[in-house]
C-alpha positions as CSV (number, residue, x, y, z in Angstrom):
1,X,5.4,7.3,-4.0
2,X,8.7,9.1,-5.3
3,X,11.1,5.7,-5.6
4,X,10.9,6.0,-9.3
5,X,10.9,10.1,-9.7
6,X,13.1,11.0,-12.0
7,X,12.7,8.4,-14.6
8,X,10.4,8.5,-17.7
9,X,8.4,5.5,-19.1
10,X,6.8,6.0,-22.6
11,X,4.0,3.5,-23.0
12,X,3.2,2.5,-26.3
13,X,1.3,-0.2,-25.5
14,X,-2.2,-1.4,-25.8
15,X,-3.6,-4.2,-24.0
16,X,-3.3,-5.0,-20.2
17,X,0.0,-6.3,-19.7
18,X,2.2,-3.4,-20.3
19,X,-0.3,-0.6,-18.8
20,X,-0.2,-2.5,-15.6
21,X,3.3,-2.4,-15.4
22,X,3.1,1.3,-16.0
23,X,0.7,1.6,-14.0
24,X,2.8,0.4,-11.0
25,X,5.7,2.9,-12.2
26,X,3.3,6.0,-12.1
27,X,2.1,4.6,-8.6
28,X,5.9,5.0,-7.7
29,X,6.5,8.4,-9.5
30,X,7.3,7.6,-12.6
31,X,6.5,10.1,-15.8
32,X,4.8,7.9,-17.5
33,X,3.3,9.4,-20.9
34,X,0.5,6.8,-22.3
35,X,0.9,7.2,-26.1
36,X,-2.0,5.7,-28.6
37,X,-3.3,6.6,-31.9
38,X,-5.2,9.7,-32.3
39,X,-8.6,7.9,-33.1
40,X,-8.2,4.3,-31.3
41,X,-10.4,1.4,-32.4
42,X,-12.0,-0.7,-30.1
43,X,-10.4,-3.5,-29.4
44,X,-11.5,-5.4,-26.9
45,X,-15.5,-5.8,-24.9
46,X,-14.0,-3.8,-21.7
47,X,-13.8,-0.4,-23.6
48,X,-16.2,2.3,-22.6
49,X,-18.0,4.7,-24.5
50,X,-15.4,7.1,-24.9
51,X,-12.1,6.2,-26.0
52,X,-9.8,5.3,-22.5
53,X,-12.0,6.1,-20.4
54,X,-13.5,2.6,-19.2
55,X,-13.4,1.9,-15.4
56,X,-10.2,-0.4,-16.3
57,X,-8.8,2.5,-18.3
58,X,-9.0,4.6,-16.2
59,X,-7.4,2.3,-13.1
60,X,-4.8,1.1,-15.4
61,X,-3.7,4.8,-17.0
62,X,-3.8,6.6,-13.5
63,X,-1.1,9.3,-12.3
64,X,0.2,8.7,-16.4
65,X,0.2,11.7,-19.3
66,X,-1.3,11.0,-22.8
67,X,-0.3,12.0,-26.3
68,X,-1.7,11.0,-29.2
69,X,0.3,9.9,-32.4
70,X,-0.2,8.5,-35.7
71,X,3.2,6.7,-35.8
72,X,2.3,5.6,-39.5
73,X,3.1,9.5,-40.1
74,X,6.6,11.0,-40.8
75,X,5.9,13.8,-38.4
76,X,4.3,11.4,-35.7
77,X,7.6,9.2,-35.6
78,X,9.6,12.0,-35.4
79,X,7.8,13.4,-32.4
80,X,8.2,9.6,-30.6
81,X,12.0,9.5,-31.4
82,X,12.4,13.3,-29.7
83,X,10.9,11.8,-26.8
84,X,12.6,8.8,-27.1
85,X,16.1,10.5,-26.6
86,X,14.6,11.8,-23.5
87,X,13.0,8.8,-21.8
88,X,14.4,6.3,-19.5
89,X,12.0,3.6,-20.8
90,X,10.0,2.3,-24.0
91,X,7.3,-0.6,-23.4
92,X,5.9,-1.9,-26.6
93,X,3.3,-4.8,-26.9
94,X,3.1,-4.9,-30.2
95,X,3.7,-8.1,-32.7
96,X,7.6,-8.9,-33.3
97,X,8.7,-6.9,-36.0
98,X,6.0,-4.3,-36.3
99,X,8.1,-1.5,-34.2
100,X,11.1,-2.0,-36.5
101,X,8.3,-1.6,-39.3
102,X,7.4,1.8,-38.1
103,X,10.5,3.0,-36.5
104,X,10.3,2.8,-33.2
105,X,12.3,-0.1,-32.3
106,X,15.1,-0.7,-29.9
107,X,18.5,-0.2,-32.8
108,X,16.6,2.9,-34.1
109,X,16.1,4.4,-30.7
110,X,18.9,3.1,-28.8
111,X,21.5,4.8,-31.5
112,X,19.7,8.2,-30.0
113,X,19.5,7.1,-26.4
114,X,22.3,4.2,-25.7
115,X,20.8,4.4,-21.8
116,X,17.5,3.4,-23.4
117,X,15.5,0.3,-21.4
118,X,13.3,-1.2,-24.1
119,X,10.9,-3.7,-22.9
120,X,8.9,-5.9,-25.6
121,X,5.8,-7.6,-24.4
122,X,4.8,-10.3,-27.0
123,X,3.1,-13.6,-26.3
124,X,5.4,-16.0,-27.6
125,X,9.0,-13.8,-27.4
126,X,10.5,-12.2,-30.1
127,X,11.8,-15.2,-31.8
128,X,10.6,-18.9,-32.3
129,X,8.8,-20.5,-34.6
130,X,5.8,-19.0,-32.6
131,X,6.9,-15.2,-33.0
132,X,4.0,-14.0,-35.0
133,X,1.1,-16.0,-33.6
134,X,-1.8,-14.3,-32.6
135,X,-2.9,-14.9,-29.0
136,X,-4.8,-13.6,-25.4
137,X,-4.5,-15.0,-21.7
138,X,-6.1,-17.8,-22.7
139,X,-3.8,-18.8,-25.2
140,X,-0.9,-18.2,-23.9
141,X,-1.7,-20.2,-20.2
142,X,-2.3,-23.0,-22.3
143,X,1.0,-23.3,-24.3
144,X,2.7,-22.6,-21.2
145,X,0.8,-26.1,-19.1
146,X,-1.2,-23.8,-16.8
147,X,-4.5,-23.9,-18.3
148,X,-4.1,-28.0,-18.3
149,X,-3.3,-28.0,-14.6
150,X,-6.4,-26.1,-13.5
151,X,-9.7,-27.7,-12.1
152,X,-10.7,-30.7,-10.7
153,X,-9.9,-33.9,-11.9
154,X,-11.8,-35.9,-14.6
155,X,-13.2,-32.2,-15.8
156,X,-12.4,-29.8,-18.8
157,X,-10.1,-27.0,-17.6
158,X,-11.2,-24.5,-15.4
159,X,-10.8,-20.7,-16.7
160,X,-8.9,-18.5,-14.3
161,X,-10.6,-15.6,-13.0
162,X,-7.2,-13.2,-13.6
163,X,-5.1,-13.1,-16.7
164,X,-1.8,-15.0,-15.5
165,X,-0.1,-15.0,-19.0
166,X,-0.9,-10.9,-19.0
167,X,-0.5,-9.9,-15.5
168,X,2.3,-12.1,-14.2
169,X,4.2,-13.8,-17.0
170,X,3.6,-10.2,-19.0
171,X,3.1,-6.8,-16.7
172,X,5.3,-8.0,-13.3
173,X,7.8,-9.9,-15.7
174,X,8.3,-6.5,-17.6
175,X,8.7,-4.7,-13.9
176,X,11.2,-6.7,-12.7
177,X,12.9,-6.8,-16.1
178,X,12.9,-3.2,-16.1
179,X,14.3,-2.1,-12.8
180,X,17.2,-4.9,-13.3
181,X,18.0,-3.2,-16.6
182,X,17.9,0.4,-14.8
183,X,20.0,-0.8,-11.8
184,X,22.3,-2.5,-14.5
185,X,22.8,0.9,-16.4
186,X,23.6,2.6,-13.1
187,X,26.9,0.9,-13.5
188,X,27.0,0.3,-16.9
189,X,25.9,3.6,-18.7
190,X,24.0,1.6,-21.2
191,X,20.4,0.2,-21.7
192,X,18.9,-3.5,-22.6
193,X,16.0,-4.5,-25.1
194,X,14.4,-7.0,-22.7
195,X,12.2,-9.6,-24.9
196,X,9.3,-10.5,-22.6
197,X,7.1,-13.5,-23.5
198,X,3.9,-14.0,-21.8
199,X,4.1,-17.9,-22.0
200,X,7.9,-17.9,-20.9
201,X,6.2,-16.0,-18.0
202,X,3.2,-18.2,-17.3
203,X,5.6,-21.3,-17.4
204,X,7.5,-20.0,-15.2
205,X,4.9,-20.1,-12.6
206,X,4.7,-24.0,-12.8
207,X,8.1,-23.9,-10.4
208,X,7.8,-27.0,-8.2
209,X,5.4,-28.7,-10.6
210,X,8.2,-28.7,-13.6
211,X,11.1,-28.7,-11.2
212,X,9.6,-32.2,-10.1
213,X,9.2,-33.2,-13.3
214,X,12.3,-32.2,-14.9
215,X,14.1,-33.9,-12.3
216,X,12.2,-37.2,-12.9
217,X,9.3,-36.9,-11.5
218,X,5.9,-38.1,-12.5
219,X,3.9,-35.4,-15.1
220,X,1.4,-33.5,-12.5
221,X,-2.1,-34.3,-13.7
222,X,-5.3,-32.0,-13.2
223,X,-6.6,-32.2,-9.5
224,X,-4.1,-34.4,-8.4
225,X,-1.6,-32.1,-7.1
226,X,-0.7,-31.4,-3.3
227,X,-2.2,-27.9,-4.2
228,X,-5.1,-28.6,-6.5
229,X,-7.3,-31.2,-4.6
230,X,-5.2,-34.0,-4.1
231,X,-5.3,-34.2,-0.2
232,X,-8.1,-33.1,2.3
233,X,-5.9,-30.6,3.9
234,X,-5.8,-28.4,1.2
235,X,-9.5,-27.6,0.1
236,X,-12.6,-25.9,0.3
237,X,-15.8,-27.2,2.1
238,X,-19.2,-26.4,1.8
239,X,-21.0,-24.9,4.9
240,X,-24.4,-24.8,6.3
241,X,-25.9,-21.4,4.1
242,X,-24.0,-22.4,0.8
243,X,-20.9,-20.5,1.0
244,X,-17.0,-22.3,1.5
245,X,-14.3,-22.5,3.7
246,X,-10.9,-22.7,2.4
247,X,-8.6,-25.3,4.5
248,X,-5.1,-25.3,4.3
249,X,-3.2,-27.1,7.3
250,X,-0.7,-28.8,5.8
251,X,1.6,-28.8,8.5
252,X,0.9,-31.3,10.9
253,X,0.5,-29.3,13.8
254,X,-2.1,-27.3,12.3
255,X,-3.9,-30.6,11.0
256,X,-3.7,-32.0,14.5
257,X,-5.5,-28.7,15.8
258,X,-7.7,-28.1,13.5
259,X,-9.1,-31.9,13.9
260,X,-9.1,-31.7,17.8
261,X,-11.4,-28.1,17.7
262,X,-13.7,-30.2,14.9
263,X,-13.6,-33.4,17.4
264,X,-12.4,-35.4,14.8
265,X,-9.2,-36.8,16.0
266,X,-10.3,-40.0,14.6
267,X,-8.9,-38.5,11.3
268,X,-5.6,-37.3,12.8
269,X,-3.9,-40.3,10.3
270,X,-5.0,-39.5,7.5
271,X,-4.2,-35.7,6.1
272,X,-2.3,-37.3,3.2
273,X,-4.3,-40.5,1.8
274,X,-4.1,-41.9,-1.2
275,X,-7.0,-43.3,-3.7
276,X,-10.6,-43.7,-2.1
277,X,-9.3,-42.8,1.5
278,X,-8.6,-39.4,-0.1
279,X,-12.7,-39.2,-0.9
280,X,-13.4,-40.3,2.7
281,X,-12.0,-38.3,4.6
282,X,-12.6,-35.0,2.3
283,X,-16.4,-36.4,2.8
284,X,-16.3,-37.0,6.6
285,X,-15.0,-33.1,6.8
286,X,-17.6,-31.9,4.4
287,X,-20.3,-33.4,6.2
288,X,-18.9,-31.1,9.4
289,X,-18.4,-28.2,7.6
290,X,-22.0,-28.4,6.4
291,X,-23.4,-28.0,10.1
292,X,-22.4,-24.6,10.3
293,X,-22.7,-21.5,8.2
294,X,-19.2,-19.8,6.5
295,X,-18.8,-17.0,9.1
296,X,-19.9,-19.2,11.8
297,X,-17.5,-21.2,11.0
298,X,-14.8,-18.6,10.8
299,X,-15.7,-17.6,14.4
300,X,-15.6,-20.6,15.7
301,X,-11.4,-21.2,14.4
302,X,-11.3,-17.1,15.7
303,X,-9.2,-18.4,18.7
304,X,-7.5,-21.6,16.8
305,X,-4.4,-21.2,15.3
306,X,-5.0,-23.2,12.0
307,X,-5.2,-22.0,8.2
308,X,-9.0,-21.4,7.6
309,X,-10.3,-18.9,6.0
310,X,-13.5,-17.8,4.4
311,X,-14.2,-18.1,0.2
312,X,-15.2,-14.2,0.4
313,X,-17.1,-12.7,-2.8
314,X,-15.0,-9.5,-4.5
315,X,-17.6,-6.9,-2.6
316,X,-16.9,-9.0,0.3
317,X,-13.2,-8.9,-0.1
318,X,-12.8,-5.2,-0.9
319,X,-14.7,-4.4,2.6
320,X,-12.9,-7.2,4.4
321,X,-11.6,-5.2,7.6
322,X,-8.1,-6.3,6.8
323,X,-8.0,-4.6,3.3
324,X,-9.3,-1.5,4.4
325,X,-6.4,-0.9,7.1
326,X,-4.0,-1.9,4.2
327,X,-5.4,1.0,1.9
328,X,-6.5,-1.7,-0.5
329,X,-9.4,0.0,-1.6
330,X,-8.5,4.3,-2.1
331,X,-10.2,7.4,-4.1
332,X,-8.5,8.7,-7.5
333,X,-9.7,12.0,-9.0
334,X,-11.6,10.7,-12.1
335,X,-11.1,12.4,-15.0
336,X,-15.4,12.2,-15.3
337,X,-15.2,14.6,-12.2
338,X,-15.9,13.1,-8.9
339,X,-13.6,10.6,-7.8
340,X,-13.5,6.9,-8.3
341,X,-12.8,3.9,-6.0
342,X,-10.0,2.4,-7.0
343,X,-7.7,-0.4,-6.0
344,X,-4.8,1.0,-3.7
345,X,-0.9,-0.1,-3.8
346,X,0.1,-3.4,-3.2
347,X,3.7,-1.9,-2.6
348,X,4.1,0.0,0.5
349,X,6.9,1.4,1.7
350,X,8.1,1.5,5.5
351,X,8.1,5.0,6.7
352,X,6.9,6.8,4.0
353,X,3.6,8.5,3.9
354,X,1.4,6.7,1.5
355,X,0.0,9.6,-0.9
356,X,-2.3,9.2,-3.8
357,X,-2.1,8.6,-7.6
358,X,-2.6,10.7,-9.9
359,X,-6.0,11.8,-12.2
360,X,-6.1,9.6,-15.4
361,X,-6.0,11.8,-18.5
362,X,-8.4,11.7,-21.3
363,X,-7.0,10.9,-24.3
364,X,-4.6,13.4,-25.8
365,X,-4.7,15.3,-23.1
366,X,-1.5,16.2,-23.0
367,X,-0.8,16.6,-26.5
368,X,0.1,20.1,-26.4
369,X,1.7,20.1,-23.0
370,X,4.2,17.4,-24.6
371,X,5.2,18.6,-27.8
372,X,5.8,22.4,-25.7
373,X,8.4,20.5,-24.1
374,X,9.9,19.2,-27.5
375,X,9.9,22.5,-28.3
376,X,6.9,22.9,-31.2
377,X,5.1,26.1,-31.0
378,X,1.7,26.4,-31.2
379,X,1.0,27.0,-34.8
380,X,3.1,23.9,-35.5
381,X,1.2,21.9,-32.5
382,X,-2.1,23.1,-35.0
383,X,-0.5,21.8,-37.7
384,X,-0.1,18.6,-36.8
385,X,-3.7,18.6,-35.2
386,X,-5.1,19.4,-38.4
387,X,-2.5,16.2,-40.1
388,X,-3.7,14.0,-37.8
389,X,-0.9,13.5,-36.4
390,X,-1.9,13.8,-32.9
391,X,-6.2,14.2,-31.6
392,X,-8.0,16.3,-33.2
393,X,-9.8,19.1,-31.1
C-alpha cells in the first residue's frame, strides 16, 4: 500500500464522491488530511451520532488525518493555504464559485503551489448554464440518460442500488483525473484544476448505448437493450425457493451448452428473438428454472462451462468463498475501539504484501498534530481553539 507515499491529498470535501476517492489514495499511502468545519451539521440521513463517525464515515475516512477549520475565518484560511503550499493535491466538492468565495480556489493556491493538482467535484461542471444547480445521485443519473435506461420496459425507472453519478462519474473520475495530472507534472513541473462533473461522468457510462446512437442508430429505450431484458440470454430467472439466477450466455457456444445441460435444444434458434418470441422463450426457460432451487441450480452448471451465476444477497456476497480469498471483506482499527469489518481493496498489487488501512480519526483529531507541523506553538494552537477556528476541546 506505498504506490502513492509521498504525496499529500487535502480533502475538503463533504459528501461521498470525493472521500471515496481519498479514500482509495490513503488505501495506497497517501497523506490524506480530511478537513471539515469545526462543528459539522448534519447533512445527510447516514450520519451517526457523533460527528464522522457513522459506519460510512468511518469506511470512507480510513488510514486519512483530520483537522478542523472554519475557512469563513481569516486565521482558518490562512492555516489551509500553509498547507496548501505543501500538498500535492486539493479535492473540493463544493458549488462552483464558493472556493474562490472563501479563498481556497485553484488561482489563489496555485500562485503558492504551481505543482498544485486541484480537483473540483460539482454535479453539473464548473460552467454551463447548469453550474449552480442543486443536485444528488439521483439527479444527476437522470440528466445524464441513465436513470431513463434502467428497469424493465413499460415501468417507471428503476432506482440503482449504488450512486453511479457519485461513485463513478464523481469519486473514480476524480482518481483517474488526478493521477494523469500527477504523471503530467512529473514532466511538466506544473499542476491542473481538473473540473469534474458528476453527469459528464454518469454519461459517459452510456458508451455503446450513445456511440450507437450518435452514429445513427435508433434511441435505446428502457428494457429493450441487449443488456437490459431484451433477449433471454441475458436475464435472471426465478427458481424453485424464490431466489434468481442470473443468465448471461451470449456467445453462442455458451447458449448452445447451457441449452443441451437444460435439455432444451429445442430453443438452440432462438437466443436473439424479436417481439413475442422474445416472451416465449424467456417463459419456456423460466418455467425450468423454477424446478430447481438457486444453489441447486448453481450445482448443477458446477461442471458446465456457461455464464450462470447466483443473484446472492449483500450477507451472502460478502461471505461468498470467492471474496474472502480476495480479502474483500478485512478488519480496520475503529476509532470506537475494537475493530470494524470493513470492505478490503479492490486494487491489488502483484507481489506486494497486502497490509492494512489505517484507523479513522475522530474529528479534529489531528488538529494539533497539523498545525505543529506549520509550525504554531501551542499557546497559538489554544488560541485558535478558543476562536473557533479549529474543534473545540
Amino acid at each position: 500500500m506505498t504506490m502513492l507515499a509521498g504525496i499529500r491529498v487535502l480533502d475538503l470535501s463533504l459528501q461521498l464522491p470525493g472521500p471515496f476517492c481519498t479514500m482509495m489514495m490513503a488505501d495506497h499511502g497517501s497523506d490524506v488530511i480530511k478537513v471539515d468545519e469545526p462543528e459539522p451539521r448534519v447533512r445527510n440521513p447516514f450520519a451517526g451520532e457523533e460527528p464522522g463517525l457513522s459506519p460510512a464515515d468511518r469506511y470512507l475516512n480510513r488510514g486519512k488525518r483530520s483537522l478542523t477549520l472554519n475557512l469563513k475565518t481569516g486565521e482558518g484560511r490562512e492555516i489551509f493555504r500553509k498547507l496548501a503550499a505543501t500538498a500535492d493535491v486539493v479535492i473540493e466538492g463544493f458549488r462552483p464559485g464558493v472556493a474562490s468565495r472563501i479563498g481556497v480556489d485553484y488561482a489563489t493556491l496555485s500562485a503558492l503551489n504551481p505543482g498544485l493538482v486541484y480537483c473540483s467535484i460539482s454535479g453539473y461542471g464548473q460552467d454551463g448554464p447548469m453550474r449552480n444547480v442543486a443536485g444528488h445521485d439521483i439527479n444527476y443519473i437522470s440528466y445524464a440518460g441513465v436513470l431513463g435506461l434502467c428497469g424493465p420496459r413499460d415501468s417507471a425507472p428503476t432506482l440503482p442500488p449504488v450512486q453511479i453519478g457519485d461513485l463513478f462519474g464523481g469519486a473514480m473520475m476524480a482518481l483517474s483525473g488526478i493521477l494523469m495530472a500527477l504523471h503530467a507534472r512529473q514532466s511538466t513541473g506544473t499542476g491542473r484544476w481538473l473540473d469534474l462533473s458528476m453527469t459528464d461522468g454518469a454519461m459517459a457510462m452510456l458508451s455503446i448505448h450513445a456511440a450507437s446512437f450518435l452514429a445513427g442508430g435508433e434511441p435505446p429505450e428502457r428494457g429493450e437493450m441487449i443488456l437490459t431484458g431484451k433477449f433471454p440470454c441475458y436475464e435472471t430467472y426465478r427458481c424453485a425457493d424464490g431466489n434468481y439466477v442470473s443468465a448471461g450466455p451470449l456467445e453462442g457456444w455458451f447458449w448452445e451448452r447451457m441449452l443441451k445441460a437444460l435439455g432444451r435444444e429445442d430453443l438452440l434458434g432462438s437466443q436473439y428473438p424479436d417481439g413475442e418470441e422474445a416472451g416465449r422463450v424467456r417463459g419456456e426457460l423460466g418455467k425450468v428454472f423454477s424446478t430447481k432451487s438457486r444453489d441447486e441450480w448453481v450445482a448443477f452448471f458446477r461442471d458446465h462451462d456457461v455464464c450462470l451465476s447466483p443473484v446472492l444477497s449483500l450477507p451472502e456476497a460478502l461471505s461468498h468463498p470467492n471474496a474472502k480469498a480476495r480479502r474483500m471483506v478485512i478488519e480496520v482499527e475503529s476509532p470506537l475501539g475494537g475493530k470494524d469489518r470493513q470492505l478490503g481493496l479492490p486494487v491489488k498489487v502483484v507481489g506486494e504484501e497486502e497490509g492494512r488501512p489505517g484507523r479513522p480519526p475522530r474529528l479534529g483529531e489531528h488538529d494539533d498534530e497539523i498545525l505543529a507541523g506549520l509550525g504554531y506553538t501551542d499557546a497559538q494552537v489554544a488560541g485558535l481553539r478558543a476562536k473557533g477556528v479549529i474543534r473545540g476541546s
